[in-house]
N, C-alpha and C positions, 0 to 999 in steps of 0.2 A: 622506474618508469613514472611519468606522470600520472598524476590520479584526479580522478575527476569525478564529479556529484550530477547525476544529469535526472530533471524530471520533465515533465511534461503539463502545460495549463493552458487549455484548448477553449472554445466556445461559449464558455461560462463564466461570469464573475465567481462564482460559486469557486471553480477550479483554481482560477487566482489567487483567490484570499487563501486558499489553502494550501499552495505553496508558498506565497509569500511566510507564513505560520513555519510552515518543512524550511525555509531558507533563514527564517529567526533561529529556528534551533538550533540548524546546523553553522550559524556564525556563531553564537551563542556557547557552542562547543569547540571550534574551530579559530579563534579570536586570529592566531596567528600560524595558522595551518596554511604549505603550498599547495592541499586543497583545493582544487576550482569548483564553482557551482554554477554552472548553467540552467537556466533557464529556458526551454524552449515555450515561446506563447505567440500567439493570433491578437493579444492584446495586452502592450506594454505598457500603453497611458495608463494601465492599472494597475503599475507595480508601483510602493509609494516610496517618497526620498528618500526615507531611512534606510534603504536596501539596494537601491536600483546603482549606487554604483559602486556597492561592494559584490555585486556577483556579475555574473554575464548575461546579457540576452540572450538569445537567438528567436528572431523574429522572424513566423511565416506566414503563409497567407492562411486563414480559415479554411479548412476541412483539405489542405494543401496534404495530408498525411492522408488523408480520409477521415471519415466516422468513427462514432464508438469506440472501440481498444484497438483498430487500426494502428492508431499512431506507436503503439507499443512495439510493432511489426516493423519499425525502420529505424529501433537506435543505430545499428551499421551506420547510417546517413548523418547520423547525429552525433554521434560520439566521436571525439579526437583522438589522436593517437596515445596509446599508454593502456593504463585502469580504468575502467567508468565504469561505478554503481549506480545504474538505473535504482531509484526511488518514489512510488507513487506518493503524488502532492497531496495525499491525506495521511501522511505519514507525521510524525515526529522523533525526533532524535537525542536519544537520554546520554551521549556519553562522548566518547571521541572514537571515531571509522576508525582506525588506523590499522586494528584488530580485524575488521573486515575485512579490508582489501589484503592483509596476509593471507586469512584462509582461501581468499579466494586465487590467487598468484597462481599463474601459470595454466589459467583456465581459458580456454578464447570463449565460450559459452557458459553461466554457468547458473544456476537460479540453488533455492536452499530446499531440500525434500528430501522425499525418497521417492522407491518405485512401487507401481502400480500396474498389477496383472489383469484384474477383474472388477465388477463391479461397477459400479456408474460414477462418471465426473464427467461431466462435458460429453457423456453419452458411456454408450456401453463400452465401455474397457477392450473385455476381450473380445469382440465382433471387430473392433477399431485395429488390436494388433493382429488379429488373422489375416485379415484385409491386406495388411503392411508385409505380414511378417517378420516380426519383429515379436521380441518375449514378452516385453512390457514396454509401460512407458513412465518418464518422471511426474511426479506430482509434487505440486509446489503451490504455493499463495504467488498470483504476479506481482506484489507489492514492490519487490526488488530482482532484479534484472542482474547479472556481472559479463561483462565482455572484455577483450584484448584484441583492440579494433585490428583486423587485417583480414587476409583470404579465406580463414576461415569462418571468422565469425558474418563477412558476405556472406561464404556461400548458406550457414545457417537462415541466415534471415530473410536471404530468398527464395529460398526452401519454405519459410513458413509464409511467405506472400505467396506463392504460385499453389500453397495448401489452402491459403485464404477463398481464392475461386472454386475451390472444389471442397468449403465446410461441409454444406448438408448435405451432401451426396456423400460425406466420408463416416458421413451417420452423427458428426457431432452436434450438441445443442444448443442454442444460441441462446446467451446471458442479455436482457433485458433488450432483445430485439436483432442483438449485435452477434458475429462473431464474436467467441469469447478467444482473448489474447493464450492464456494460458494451453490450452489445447494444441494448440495450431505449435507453440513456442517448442511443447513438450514432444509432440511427434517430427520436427525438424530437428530437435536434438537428439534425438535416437536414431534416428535415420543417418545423422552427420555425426554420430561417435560423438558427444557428448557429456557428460556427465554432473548432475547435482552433485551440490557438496552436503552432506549428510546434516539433519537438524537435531543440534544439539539443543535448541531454546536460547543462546545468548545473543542470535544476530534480529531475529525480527519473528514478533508476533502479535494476536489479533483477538478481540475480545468474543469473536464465533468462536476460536477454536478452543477459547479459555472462557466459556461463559457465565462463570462462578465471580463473587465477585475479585475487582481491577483497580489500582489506586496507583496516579501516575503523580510528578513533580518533577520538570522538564527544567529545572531550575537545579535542582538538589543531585539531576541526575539517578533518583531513584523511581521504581515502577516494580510493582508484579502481577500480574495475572493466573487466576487460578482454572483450572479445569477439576470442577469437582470429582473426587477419587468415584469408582463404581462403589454398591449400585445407585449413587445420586442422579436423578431423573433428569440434571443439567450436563452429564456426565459426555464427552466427547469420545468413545471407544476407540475413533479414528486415529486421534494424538496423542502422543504418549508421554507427555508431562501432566504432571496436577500445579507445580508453581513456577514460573519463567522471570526471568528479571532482562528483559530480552535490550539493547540497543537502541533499536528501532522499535516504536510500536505503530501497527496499522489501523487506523482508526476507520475501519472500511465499511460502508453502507452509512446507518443511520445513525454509527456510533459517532461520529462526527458533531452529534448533538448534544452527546452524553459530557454530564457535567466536570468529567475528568477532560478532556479535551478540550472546552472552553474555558475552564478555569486554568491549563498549561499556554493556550492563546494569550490570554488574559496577562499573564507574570508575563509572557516574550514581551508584549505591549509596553510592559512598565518599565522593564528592564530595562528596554530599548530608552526609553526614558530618563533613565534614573530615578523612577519613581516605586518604586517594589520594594515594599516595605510592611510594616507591620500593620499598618491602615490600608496597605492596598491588598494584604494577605486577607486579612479580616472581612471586608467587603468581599471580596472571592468569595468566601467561605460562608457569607450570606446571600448576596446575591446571583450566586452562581450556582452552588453546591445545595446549600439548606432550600434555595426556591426550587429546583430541579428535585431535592426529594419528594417534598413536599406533593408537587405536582405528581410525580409517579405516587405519591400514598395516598392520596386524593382519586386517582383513577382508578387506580384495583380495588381500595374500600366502597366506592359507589357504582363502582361498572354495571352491577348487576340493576342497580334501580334505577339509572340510566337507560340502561335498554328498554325495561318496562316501562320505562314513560315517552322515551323518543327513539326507539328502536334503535338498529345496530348501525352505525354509519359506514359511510364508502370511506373506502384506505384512499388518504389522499395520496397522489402520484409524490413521488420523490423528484427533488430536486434534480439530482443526477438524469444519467443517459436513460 
């Protein structure tokens, strides 16, 4: 089957630049892969030379999917026939898919997790599956999506758009205003016989669930992320690795700033170039890396007489949705 790379870069220059970065790596890895990479965006005059006609557009109209993680609710509409790994555009990519889209074969639905009986995510677990009826439901990071576009994976996806109209009434909890994607994804594939493929740590992961320190090199193909063993008070109980060397990693929220990620920007830039080299390693590693620590050991050594002189400041809003 064909196989196909499909993200999404909506309303924001912010979301652009950050696939553009997901669609370096992934040629980066990919140099002579029949791989496709599409791009779905509301704003192409922002894709720049270097790229725009080694992958595909798909161009639509602004808020044409809807709001917020809407758009994540219509890969069916988006993806072509064959394999397509849905990838969020604050992702990056340490190696060659090829491994992916094996484990994933033969799935029309399929996301990376396990399941979940009880407890809170996007609302109360078990309140949500009595409701349904239904044992449990999967849980997953939405960073990555897998489908085998045909009738069933429609009928999934309409299944989680016609759950879309009835979130807060289904008791779920709405991520940063929005219906959240994952919820809605997770009770339409249980309801339609679906099934995650089980996380072993090599396909994709995220520096919440590994909060310990993370050291990527998108270039070398190397990365790990740690989740401190118990009882360390960074310690994730929820996941069950302490070290991952994952594929894919998700640079999701504000890790995006974090100087592992701008310094893996940084080499795609040069590469793309042919400038990445030992003077463009070297400047990374000053002006990217050493200023970023700097800054964070600057903060927490003065936090406290900070506050005492000019009190606690408002969290500026985030970029994102």
């Amino acid at each position: 089957m064909d196989k196909n790379i499909l993200t999404i870069a909506t309303t924001k220059k912010l979301y652009v630049d950050m696939a553009v970065n997901l669609a370096r790596s992934f040629l980066y890895w990919h140099p002579d892969s029949n791989i496709k990479f599409k791009l779905v965006t509301d704003q192409k005059k922002l894709v720049p030379n270097d790229i725009i006609d080694r992958i595909e557009i798909v161009e639509i109209l602004s808020d044409e999917l809807g709001k917020g993680f809407s758009p994540k609710l219509h890969l069916d509409k988006l993806a072509p026939a064959g394999q397509t790994l849905f990838i969020d555009s604050d992702c990056l990519i340490y190696g060659n898919l090829l491994p992916i889209f094996e484990k994933f074969k033969g799935h029309h639905v399929s996301v990376i997790g396990n399941y979940i009986a009880d407890g809170e995510w996007f609302g109360d677990i078990a309140a949500i599956c009595k409701k349904f009826n239904i044992k449990h439901l999967p849980k997953f990071n939405g960073g990555i999506y897998y489908l085998e576009n045909g009738p069933v994976a429609a009928q999934v996806y309409e299944t989680a758009r016609e759950l879309e109209k009835q979130y807060d009434n289904i008791g779920f909890v709405r991520f940063r205003g929005y219906p959240a994607d994952e919820g809605l994804m997770a009770l339409s594939m249980q309801l339609n016989n679906q099934e995650p493929i089980v996380d072993d740590g090599t396909i994709m992961s995220d520096p919440l669930s590994c909060p310990g320190h993370y050291m990527t090199n998108v270039i070398k193909g190397e990365n790990y992320l740690i989740n401190p063993p118990a009882p360390h008070p960074l310690h994730q109980n929820w996941y069950p690795f302490t070290k991952i060397s994952p594929l894919v990693v998700h640079f999701l929220g504000h890790h995006s700033m974090d100087y592992q990620y701008q310094k893996d920007i940084y080499r795609l830039k040069k590469q793309n170039t042919g400038q990445l080299n030992f003077i463009a390693e070297t400047r990374a590693l000053i002006l990217i890396e050493f200023k970023k620590r700097l800054e964070l050991f600057l903060k927490y050594k003065f936090r406290k007489i900070y506050h005492s002189l000019f009190g606690v400041r408002q969290i500026k809003p985030s970029e994102r949705l």
